[in-house]
N, C-alpha and C positions, 0 to 999 in steps of 0.2 A: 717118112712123113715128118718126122722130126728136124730131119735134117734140113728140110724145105721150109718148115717154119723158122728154124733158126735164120736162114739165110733174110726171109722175109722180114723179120725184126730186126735184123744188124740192116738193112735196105732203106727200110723207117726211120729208126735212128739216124742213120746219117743223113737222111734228108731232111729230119728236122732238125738237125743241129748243124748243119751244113746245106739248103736248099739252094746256094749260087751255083754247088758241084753239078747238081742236078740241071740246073739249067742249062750251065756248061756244056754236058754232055748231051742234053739235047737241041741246044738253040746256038750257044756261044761258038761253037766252033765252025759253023757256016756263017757267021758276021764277020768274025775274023778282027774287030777294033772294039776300041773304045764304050762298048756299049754294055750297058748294066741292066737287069732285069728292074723293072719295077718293084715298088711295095708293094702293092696290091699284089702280084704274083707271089712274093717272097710269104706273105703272111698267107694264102691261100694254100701253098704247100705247107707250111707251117702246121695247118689246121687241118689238112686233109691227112696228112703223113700223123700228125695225132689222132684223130679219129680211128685209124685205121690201126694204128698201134691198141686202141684200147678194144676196137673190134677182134681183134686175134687173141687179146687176152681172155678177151669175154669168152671165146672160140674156147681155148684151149683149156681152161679152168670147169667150161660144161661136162 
């Protein structure tokens, strides 16, 4: 279980420090050019990949 939490915080982190990767891997490589995610997308991951960081903290501290 540990182990799976781990993976799931290093996942979060990068997504909120890095959410273009995230997009990449799921949208950028079927476009194939020039095209960039939106802000709106970028701060929506931003916010959701924190949320969720603090919800596993909360988790795992009960």
């Amino acid at each position: 279980m540990k182990t799976l939490f781990f993976i799931f915080m290093v996942l979060c982190i990068i997504n909120l420090c890095f959410p273009k990767f995230g997009w990449y891997l799921r949208y950028g490589w079927i476009v194939q050019g020039e095209t960039e995610p939106s802000k709106s997308y970028m701060t929506m991951v931003r916010m959701s990949s924190l949320f969720m960081l603090l919800a596993a903290f909360t988790l795992a501290m009960a």
